[in-house]
N, C-alpha and C positions, 0 to 999 in steps of 0.2 A: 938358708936365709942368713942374710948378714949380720953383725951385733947391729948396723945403724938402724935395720928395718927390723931387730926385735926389742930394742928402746920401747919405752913405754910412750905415749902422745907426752906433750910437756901442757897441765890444764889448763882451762883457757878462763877466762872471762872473771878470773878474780878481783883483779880492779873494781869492775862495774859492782859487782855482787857488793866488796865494801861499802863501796860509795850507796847502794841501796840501805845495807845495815845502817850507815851513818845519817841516813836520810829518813830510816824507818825511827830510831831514836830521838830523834829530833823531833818528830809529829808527832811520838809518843809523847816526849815531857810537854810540851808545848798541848795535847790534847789534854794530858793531865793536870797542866795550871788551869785550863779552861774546867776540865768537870769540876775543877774545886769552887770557883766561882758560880758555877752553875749551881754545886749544891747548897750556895750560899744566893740563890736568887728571886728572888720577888719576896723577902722577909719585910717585918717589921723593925730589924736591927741585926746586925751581920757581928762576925767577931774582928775585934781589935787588937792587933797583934799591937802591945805597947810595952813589952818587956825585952830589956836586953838593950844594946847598943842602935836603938831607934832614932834617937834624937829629936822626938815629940812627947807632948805629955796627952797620956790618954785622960780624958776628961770624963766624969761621972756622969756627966747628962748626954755621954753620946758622942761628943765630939772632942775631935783628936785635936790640937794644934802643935804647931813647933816656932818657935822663936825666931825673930829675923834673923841670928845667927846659926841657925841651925835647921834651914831648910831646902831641902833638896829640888833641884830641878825639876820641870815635869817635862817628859819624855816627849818624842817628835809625835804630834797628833796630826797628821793631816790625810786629808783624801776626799770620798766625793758625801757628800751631803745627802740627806734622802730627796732633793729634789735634784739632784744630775752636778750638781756646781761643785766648782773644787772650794775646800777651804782648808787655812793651816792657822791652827790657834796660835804660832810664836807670831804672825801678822799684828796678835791685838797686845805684842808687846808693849809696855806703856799704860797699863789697863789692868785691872781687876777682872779677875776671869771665873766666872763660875761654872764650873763643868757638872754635868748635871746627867747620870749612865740609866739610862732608863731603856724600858720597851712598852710596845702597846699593850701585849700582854698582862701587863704586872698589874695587879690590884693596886697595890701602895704607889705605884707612879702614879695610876690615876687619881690617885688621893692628894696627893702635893701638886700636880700640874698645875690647878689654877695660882695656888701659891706663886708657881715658881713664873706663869707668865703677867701677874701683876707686879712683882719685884721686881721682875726684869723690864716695867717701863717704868717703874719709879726710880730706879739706880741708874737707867743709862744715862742722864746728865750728871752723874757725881762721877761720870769714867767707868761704867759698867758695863761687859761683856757676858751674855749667858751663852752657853755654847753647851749642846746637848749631845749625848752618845749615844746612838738607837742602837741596842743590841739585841741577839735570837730572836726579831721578827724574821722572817724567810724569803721577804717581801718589801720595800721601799711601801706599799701600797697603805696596809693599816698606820705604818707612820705618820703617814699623811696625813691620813684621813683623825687619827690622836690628835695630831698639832690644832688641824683646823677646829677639833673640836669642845678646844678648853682653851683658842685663843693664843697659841704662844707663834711667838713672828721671830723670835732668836734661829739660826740653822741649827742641823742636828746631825753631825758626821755620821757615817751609813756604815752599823760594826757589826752584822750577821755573826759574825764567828769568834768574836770577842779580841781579834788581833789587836787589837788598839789597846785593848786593857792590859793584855800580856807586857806590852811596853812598861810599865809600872815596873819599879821595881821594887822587891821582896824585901820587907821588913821597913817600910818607908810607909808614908801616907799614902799607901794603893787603893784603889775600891776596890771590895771582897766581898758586894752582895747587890742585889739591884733590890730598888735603886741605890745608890753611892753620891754624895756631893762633895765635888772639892773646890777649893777657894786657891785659887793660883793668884799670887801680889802680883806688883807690876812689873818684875824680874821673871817672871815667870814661873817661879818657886811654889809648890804647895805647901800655903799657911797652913790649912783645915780640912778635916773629912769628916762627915759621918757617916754610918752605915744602917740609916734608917730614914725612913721617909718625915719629909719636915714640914711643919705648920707655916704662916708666913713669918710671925714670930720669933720662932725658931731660927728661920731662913736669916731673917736680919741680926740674930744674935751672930753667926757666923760668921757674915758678910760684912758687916758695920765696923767692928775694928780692924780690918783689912782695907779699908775704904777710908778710916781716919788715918793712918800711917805714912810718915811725914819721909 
């Protein structure tokens, strides 16, 4: 036999094999921002990550703010809605934007819904936008059938698997619990969050200086 024909095979397919490794890592951290979320989901109040180089001040009753000069963009939100439509919240640029992460499932969203679909028709002539994130239903179906049944007429982008929230980035005003509300100025920037379900009271303490801001 020849030396060419007793060379060993030269192995094949390692390309692809990394590009697997690099793609299994990638669904891993990405599954892992999600189960942290998750195990922050459907509370009464979630945790505040407000130490270190944040640039918001964590507030004692719950809610985070940060300054007009010190607040971060909020990340590309768009896609289909629980009833089939596309939407992209930089659209209601110019607008106060209340982002509002909830499911049908969640005890505590059912608890603020009505709150949040009375405010949202008292504010939209002051420039109000409510814009809701339906997450871990399995189903567009009970979304639905939520909305219809505490009255709320704002859309609600369609986030089964929490990809949208992932967008958020680490260490900024992210939601870290369902439900989560954030208040995006007319720049698009998140002023506020909290990470508990809110009274309507509540809701307009959040909303209302964001709404006066010249």
């Amino acid at each position: 036999m020849s030396a060419a024909r007793r060379a060993p095979r030269r192995p094949t397919r390692l390309v692809p094999r990394r590009g697997r490794s690099r793609r299994r890592t990638a669904l891993t951290g990405a599954g892992a921002a999600l189960a942290a979320l998750v195990l922050a989901a459907c509370g009464s109040g979630g945790v505040s990550g407000g130490s270190g180089n944040t640039n918001f001040v964590a507030g004692k009753d719950g809610v985070d703010t940060a300054g007009k000069g010190h607040r971060q963009a909020a990340p590309d939100l768009s896609g289909k809605t629980i009833d089939g439509k596309r939407l992209d919240v930089a659209d209601y640029r110019g607008k106060v934007v209340v982002l509002n992460v909830w499911g049908s499932w969640c005890s505590p969203c059912r608890a603020e819904a009505d709150n949040f679909a009375k405010v949202a028709k008292e504010s939209a002539a002051k420039g109000v936008q409510f814009v809701g994130i339906n997450t871990r239903d399995t189903s567009t179906t009970p979304a639905v059938e939520f909305e219809k049944a505490h009255g709320i007429t704002y859309p609600s982008l369609y986030d089964p698997t929490g990809r949208l929230l992932l967008r958020f980035k680490k260490g900024t005003l992210n939601p870290q619990a369902i439900p989560s509300t954030l208040i995006l100025d007319r720049e698009g920037r998140i002023a506020a969050r909290t990470l508990q379900p809110l009274s309507e009271d509540k809701l307009h303490e959040m909303l209302d200086p964001v709404v006066a801001e010249k």
